[in-house]
C-alpha positions as CSV (number, residue, x, y, z in Angstrom):
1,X,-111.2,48.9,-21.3
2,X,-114.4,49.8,-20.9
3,X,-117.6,47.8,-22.7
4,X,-121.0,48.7,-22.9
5,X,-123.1,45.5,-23.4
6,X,-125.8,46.1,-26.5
7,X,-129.1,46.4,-25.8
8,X,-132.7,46.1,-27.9
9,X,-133.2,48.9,-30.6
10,X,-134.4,51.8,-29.6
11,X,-135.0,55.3,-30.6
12,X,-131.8,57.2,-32.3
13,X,-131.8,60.2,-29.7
14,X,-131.7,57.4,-27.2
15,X,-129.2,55.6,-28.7
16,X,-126.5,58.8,-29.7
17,X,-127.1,59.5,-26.0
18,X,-125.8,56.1,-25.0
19,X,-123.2,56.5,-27.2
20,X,-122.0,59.2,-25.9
21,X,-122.3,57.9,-22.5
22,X,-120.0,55.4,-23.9
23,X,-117.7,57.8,-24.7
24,X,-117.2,59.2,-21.6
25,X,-117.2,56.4,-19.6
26,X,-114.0,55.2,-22.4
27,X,-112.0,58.3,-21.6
28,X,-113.3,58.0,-17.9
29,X,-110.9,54.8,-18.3
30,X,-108.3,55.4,-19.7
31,X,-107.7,58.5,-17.2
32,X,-108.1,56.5,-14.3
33,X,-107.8,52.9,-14.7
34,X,-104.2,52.2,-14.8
35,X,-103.4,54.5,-12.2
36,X,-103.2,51.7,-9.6
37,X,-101.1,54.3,-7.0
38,X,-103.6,56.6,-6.4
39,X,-106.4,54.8,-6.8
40,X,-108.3,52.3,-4.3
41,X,-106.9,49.0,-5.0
42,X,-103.6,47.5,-6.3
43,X,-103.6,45.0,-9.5
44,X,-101.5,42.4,-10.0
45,X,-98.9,44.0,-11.5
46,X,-98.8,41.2,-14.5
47,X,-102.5,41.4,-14.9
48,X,-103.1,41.1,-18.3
49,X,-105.8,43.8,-20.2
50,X,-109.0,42.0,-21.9
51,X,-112.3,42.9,-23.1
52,X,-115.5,41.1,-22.0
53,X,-117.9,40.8,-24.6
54,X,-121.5,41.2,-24.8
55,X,-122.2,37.5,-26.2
56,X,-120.0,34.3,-26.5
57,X,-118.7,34.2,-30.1
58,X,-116.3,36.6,-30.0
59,X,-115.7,36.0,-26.3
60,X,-111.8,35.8,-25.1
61,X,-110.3,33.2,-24.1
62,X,-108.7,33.4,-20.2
63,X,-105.5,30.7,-19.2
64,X,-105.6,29.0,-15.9
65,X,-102.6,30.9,-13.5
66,X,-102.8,34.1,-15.6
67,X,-104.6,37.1,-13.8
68,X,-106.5,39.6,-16.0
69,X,-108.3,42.8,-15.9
70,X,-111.5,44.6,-17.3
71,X,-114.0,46.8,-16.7
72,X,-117.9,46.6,-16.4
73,X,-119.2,49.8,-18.1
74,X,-122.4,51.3,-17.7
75,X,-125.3,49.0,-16.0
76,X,-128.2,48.4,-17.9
77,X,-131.0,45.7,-17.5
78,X,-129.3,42.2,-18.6
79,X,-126.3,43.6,-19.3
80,X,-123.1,41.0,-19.2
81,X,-119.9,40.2,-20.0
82,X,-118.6,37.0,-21.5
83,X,-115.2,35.4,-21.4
84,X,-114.2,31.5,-22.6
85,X,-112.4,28.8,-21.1
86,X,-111.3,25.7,-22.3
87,X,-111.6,22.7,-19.7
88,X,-110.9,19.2,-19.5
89,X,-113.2,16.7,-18.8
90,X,-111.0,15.9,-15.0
91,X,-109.9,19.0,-13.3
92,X,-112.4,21.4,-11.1
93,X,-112.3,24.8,-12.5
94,X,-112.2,28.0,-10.1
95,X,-113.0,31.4,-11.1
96,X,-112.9,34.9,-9.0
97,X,-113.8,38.3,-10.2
98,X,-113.1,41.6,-8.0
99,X,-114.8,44.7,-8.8
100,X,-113.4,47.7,-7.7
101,X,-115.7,50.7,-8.1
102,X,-113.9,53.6,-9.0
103,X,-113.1,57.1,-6.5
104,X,-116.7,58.8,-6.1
105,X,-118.8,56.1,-7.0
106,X,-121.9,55.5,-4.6
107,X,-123.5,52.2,-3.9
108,X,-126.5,50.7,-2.4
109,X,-127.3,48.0,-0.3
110,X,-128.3,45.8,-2.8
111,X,-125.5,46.9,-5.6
112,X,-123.2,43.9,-6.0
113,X,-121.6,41.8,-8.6
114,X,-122.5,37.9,-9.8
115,X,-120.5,35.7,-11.4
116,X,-121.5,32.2,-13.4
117,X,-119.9,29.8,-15.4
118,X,-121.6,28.1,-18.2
119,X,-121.5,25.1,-20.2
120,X,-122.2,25.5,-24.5
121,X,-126.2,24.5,-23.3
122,X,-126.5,27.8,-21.1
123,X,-126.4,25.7,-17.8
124,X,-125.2,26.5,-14.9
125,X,-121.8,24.7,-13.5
126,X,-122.7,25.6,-9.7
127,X,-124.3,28.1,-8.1
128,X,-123.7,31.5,-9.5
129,X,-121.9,33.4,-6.9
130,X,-123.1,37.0,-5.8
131,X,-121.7,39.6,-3.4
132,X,-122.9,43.0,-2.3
133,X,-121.8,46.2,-0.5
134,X,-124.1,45.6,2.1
135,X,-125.0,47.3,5.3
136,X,-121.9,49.8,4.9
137,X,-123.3,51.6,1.6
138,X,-119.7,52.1,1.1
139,X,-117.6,51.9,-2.3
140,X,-114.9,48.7,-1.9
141,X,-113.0,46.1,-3.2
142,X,-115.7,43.0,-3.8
143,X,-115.1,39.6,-4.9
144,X,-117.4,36.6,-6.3
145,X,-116.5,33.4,-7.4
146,X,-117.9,30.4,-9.5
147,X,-116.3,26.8,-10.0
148,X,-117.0,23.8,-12.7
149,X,-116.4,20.8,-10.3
150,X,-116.3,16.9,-11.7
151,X,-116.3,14.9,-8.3
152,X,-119.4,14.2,-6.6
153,X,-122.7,13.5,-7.7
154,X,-122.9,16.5,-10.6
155,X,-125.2,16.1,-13.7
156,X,-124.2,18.8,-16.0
157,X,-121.1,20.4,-17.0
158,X,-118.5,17.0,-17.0
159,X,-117.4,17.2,-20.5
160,X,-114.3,18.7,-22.0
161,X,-114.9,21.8,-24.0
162,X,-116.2,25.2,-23.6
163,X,-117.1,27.0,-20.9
164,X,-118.1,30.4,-20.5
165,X,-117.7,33.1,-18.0
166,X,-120.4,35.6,-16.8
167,X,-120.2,38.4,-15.0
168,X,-122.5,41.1,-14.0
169,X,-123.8,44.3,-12.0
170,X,-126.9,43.5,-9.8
171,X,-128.8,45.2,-7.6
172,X,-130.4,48.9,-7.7
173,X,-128.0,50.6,-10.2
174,X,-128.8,47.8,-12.8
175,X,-132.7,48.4,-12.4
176,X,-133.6,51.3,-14.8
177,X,-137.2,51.7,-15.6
178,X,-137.9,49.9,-18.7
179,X,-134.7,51.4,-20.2
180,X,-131.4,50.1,-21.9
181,X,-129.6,53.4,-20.3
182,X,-128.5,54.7,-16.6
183,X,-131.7,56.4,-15.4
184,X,-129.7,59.1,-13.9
185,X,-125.9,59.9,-15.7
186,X,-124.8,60.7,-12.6
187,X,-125.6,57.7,-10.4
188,X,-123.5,54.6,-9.8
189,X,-125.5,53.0,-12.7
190,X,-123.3,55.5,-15.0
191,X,-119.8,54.6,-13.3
192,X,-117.6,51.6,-14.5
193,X,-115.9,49.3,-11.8
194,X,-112.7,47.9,-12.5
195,X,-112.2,44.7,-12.8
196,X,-109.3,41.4,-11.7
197,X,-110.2,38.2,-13.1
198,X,-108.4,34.8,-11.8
199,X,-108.8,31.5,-13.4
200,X,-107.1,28.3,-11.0
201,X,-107.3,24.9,-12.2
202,X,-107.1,22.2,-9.3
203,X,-106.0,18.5,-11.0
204,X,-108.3,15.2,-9.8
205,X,-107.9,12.7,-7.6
206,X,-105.2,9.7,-8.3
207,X,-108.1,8.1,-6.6
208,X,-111.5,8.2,-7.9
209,X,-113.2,6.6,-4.9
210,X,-113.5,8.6,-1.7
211,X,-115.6,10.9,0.7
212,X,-118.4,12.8,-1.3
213,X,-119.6,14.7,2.1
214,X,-118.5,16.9,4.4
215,X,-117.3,16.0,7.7
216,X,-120.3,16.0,9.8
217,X,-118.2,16.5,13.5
218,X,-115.8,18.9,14.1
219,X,-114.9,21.3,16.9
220,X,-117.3,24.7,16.6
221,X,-117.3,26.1,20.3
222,X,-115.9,29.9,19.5
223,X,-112.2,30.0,20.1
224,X,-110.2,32.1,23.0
225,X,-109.0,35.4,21.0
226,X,-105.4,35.7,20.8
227,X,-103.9,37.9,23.3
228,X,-100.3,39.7,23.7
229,X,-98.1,42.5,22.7
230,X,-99.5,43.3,19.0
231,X,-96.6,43.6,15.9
232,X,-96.9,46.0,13.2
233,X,-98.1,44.9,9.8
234,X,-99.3,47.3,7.3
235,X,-101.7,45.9,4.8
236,X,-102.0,45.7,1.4
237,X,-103.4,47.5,-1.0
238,X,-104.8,43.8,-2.9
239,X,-104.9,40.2,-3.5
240,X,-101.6,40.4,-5.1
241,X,-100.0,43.0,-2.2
242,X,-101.6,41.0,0.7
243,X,-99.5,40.7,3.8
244,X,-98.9,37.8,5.5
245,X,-99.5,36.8,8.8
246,X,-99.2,34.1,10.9
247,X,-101.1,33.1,14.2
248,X,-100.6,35.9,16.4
249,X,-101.6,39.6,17.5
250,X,-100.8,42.6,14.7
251,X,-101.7,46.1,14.6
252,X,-102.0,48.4,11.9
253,X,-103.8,51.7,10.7
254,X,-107.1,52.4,8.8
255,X,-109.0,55.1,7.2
256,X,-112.7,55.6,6.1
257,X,-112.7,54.5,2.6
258,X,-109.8,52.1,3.0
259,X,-109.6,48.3,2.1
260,X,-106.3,46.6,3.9
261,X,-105.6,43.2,2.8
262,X,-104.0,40.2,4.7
263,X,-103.3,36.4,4.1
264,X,-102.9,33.6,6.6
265,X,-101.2,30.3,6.1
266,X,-103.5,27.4,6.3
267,X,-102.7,23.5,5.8
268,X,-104.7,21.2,5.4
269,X,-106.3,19.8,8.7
270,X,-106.1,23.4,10.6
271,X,-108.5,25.6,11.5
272,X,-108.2,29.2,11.1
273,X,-110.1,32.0,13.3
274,X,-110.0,35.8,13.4
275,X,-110.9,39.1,15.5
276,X,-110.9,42.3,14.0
277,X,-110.7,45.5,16.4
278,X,-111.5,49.1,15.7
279,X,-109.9,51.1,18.1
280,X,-111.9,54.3,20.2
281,X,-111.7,57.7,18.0
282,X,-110.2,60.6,19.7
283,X,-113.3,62.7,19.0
284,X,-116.5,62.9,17.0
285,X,-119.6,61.9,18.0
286,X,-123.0,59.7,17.2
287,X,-122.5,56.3,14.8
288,X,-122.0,54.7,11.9
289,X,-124.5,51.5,11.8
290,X,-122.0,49.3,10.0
291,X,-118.6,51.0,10.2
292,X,-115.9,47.7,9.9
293,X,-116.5,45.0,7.8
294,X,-113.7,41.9,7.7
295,X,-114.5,39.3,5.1
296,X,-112.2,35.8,4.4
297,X,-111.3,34.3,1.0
298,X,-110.1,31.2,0.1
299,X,-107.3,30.8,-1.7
300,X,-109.0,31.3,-5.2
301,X,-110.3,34.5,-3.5
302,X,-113.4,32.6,-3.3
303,X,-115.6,34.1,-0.6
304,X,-116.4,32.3,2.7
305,X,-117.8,34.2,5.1
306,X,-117.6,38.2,6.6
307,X,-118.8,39.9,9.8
308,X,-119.1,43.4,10.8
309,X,-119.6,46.0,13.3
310,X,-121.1,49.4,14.2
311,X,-118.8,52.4,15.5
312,X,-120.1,55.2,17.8
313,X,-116.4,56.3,18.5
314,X,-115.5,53.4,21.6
315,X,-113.4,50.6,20.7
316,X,-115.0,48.0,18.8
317,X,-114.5,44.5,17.7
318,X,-116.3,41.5,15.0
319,X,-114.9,37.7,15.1
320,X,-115.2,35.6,12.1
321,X,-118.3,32.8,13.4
322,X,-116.3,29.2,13.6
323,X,-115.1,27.2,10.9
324,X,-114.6,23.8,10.0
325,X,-110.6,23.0,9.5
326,X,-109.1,22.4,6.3
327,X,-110.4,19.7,4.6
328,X,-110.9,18.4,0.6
329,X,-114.5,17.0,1.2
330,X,-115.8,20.4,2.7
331,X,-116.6,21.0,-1.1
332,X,-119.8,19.0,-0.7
333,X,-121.3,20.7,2.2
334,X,-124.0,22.8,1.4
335,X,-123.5,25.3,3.5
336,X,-121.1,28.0,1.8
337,X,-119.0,28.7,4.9
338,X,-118.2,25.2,5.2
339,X,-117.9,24.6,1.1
340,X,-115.2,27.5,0.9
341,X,-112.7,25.5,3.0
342,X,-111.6,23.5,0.7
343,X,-107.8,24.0,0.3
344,X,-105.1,24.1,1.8
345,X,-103.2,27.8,1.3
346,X,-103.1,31.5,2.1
347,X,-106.3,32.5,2.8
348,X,-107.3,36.5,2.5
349,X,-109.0,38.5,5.5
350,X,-109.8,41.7,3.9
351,X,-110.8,44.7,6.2
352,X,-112.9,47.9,5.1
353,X,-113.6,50.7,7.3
354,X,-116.7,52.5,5.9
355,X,-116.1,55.8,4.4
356,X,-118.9,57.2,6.9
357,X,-116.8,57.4,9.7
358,X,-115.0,60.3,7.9
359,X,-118.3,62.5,8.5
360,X,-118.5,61.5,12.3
361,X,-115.0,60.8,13.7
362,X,-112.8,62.4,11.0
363,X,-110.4,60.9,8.5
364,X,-108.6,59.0,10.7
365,X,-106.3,56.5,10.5
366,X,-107.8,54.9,12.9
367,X,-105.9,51.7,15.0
368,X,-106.6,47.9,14.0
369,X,-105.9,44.9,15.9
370,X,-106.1,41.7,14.0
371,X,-106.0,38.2,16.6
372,X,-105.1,35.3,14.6
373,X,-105.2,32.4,15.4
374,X,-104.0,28.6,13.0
375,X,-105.0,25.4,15.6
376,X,-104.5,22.1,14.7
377,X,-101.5,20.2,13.5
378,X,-101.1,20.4,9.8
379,X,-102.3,16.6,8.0
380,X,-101.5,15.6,5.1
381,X,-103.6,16.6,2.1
382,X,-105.2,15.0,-1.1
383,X,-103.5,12.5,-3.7
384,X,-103.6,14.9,-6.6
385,X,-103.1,13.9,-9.9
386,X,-101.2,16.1,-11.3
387,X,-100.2,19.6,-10.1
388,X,-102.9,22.7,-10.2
389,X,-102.3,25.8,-11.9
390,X,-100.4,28.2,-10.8
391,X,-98.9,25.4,-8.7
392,X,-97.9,27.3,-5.4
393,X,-101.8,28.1,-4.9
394,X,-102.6,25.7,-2.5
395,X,-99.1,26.0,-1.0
396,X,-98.2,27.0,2.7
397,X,-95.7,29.1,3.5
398,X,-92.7,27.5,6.1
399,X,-91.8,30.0,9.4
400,X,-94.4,32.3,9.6
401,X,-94.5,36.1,8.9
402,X,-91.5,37.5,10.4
403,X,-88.8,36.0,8.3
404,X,-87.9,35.6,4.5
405,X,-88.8,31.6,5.1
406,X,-92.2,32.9,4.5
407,X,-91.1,32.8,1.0
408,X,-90.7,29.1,1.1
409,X,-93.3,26.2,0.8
410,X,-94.2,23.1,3.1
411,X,-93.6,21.0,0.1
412,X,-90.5,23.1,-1.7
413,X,-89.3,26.2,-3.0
414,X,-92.0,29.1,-3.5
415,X,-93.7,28.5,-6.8
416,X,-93.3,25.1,-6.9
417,X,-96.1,23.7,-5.1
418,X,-93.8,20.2,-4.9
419,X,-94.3,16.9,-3.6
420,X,-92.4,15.0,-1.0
421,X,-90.6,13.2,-4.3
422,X,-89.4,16.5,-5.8
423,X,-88.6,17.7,-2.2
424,X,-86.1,15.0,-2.3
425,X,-85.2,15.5,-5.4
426,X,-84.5,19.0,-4.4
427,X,-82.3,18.1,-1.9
428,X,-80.8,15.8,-3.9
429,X,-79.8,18.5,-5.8
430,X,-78.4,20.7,-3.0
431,X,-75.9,17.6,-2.2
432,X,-74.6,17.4,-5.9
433,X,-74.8,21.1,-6.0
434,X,-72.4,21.2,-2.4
435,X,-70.2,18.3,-3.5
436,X,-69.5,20.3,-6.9
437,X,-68.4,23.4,-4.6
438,X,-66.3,20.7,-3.0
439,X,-64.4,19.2,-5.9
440,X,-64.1,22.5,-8.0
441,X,-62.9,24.3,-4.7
442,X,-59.9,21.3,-4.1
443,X,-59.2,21.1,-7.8
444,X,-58.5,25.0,-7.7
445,X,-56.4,24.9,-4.5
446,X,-54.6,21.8,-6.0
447,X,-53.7,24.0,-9.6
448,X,-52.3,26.7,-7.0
449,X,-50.0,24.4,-5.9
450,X,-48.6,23.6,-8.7
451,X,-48.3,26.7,-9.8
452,X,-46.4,27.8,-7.0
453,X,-43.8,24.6,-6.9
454,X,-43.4,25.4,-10.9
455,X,-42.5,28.8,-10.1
456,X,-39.9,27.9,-7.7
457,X,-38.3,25.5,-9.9
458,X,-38.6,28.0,-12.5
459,X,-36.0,30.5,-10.3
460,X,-33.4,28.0,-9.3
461,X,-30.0,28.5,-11.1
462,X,-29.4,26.7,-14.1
463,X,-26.5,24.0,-13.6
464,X,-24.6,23.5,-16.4
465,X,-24.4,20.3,-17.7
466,X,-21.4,18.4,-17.3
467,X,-18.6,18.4,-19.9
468,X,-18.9,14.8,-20.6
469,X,-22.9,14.5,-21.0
470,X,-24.9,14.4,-24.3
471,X,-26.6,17.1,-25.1
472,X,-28.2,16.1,-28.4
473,X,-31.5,16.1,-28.4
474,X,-33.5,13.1,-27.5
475,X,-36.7,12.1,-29.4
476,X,-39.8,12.1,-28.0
477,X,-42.1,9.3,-28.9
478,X,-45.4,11.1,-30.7
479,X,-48.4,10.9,-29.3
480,X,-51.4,9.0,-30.8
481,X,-53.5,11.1,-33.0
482,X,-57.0,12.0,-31.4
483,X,-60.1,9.7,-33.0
484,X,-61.3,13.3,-34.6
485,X,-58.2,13.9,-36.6
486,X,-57.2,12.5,-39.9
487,X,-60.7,12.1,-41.0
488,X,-62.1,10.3,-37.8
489,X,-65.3,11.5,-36.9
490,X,-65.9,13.7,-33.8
491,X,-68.3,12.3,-31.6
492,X,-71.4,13.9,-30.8
């Protein structure tokens, strides 16, 4: 859906042409939007359709573990789009929005997307978060996120109750000259980007009293890259599709244009590093000035840091700077590399190659090494209070990449996001569910062997009874009548 934010009154030629604007940028949608195959990004596939509205009232309400989709229509000067939460007055709040502009948009430097989320009073929660295409000029999947957080020394924004949700287009295509329209129809100002929204609720602390900074020591000399005989591991086309990887060396393809997503188990206590490398072109010549780009997100696809490199046709390659390991009281750095690593969970290296290198080195694909490397022993994590939602967020996957234990948890099955109490419990389970095998399996063989001896007694010959024996029938004591008969009642 696509929504075009009202604006101040203006003239009624200016306005019919906004409308119908409008129009076409609705039909525009409906064309293209669902059709997550061809285009450059793959929703959720239970993403849920909403409508952003231009002011709170009649704002929608989004559901903490439910993924949802928009659009932001045309850009105009303020222009915004509202959605509602509901929070309590305990858990930290986490919201991530990625725009997706759609095939044969153009962006600038300076085009990106903010997010912001609001208490009833119009404050800030945090620090609205803002992303751009950057250096590469170069349509992509981009994601910003913004958080309501109730531990540490915050002012506003405690209370239970309403919250709202802001996003919105900055940079050049949302700076028209003193107009409420696209100054040219034809720009990315006149283009809508798809939208995938995320809401993640993370529960407090059993504990109330504890750390309220960041570790101020921990190990940031630049790691040794991984080195060895690469695997194949095609990326994925989103958040959702992201494939996972483990510490290691993987190979895979890239085109100009094309976004490839991955996502790296990390517990809590480990530190997670990464090397992206563009391999040489077979021909072409001169450069593109920023050709790769590989960014990491949290968990909450919250971002966290990027890097990114030129391309002149040789081999090239960009390593994520150091970060701290896993740890809960990260969140109270200031610095937002060291903020973002939080949690414990999958966290997302997304790769672009710029669709530049088309016009200089040809369509490609071109190779990419990814070197990944987890150190540090996994610790234990936070005393939660209760469990977050969805409650396998901040869970991390058992035995790696290559096997389907991926699909399992450190703490239980996938989805679960258990403790150690319903692990055991779990097993617990798994013993009553064996010893059930057990009993119904000898109960059966013990009913085939009965069978079988009453089959043979059933074909030996029938003696007759001797002449002298009495064969009058004896009687057979009745048996007791059951509590439910003759007008007992049957218990329930």
């Amino acid at each position: 859906m696509t929504l075009a934010p009202a604006g101040p009154a203006v003239a009624a030629p200016r306005a019919t042409e906004a409308r119908t604007a409008d129009a076409r940028t609705t039909a525009e949608g409906a064309s293209t939007a669902a059709d997550d195959a061809s285009g450059p990004y793959a929703f959720a596939e239970d993403a849920i359709t909403v409508k952003g509205t231009s002011d709170t009232t009649d704002s929608v309400l989004l559901r903490a573990g439910r993924t949802y989709r928009n659009s932001a229509g045309l850009t105009r000067r303020d222009g915004r789009l509202y959605y509602r939460l509901e929070l309590d007055a305990v858990s930290d709040a986490y919201v991530s929005v990625t725009a997706v502009p759609r095939p044969g948009a153009t962006v600038s430097y300076a085009d990106g997307l903010k997010v912001s989320l609001q208490d009833a009073n119009g404050r800030n929660c945090s620090f609205s978060g803002t992303v751009h295409f950057g250096a590469t000029q170069s349509p992509h999947p981009i994601a910003a996120w913004a958080s309501r957080e109730t531990s540490g020394e915050q002012y506003a924004c405690q209370a239970a109750g309403t919250y709202y949700v802001v996003v919105e287009r900055t940079g050049a295509a949302g700076a028209t000259s003193g107009t409420t329209g696209p100054s040219d129809p034809g720009s990315s100002a006149s283009r809508p980007w798809d939208l995938e929204l995320g809401y993640v609720s993370e529960p407090g602390l059993k504990e109330a009293s504890g750390p309220t900074s960041a570790p101020e020591a921990w190990n940031s000399a630049s790691p040794e890259a991984v080195v060895g005989d690469p695997k194949h591991r095609g990326g994925g086309a989103g958040f959702s599709g992201a494939a996972l990887l483990g510490q290691g060396v993987w190979k895979d393809g890239i085109s100009p244009g094309q976004t490839r997503f991955y996502k790296v188990p990390v517990d809590w206590g480990q530190q997670i590093s990464a090397t992206a490398d563009l391999g040489s072109a077979s021909g072409g010549e001169g450069s593109v000035g920023t050709a790769l780009v590989m960014s990491l997100y949290n968990p909450v696809r919250g971002f966290v840091d990027d890097v990114g490199s030129g391309y002149d046709g040789s081999q090239r390659s960009a390593a994520l700077h150091p970060l701290p390991p896993v740890a809960y009281e990260n969140r109270f750095a200031l610095n937002d590399r060291v903020s973002g690593m939080r949690f414990a969970g999958s966290y997302y290296l997304v790769v672009h190659l710029a669709a530049q290198v088309a016009d200089r080195f040809g369509e490609g694909p071109f190779g990419l090494t990814l070197r990944v490397r987890v150190a540090g022993a996994a610790g234990k994590g936070p005393a939660y209070e209760g469990r977050p939602t969805p409650r396998d967020v901040f869970a991390v996957p058992v035995g790696g990449s290559d096997d389907a234990a991926g699909d399992r948890t450190a703490d239980g099955p996938a989805g679960t996001g258990t403790s150690g109490g319903d692990a055991g419990r779990s097993g617990v389970m798994k013993l009553i569910a064996a010893g059930g095998i057990g009993t119904g399996t000898l109960l059966t063989l013990t009913l085939g062997l009965w069978t079988v001896i009453a089959r043979r007694r059933a074909v030996r010959p029938v003696r007759p009874a001797p002449e002298d024996a009495d064969t009058a029938s004896a009687s057979l004591p009745m048996p007791a009548p059951a509590p439910w008969e003759h007008g007992a009642t049957r218990g329930r």
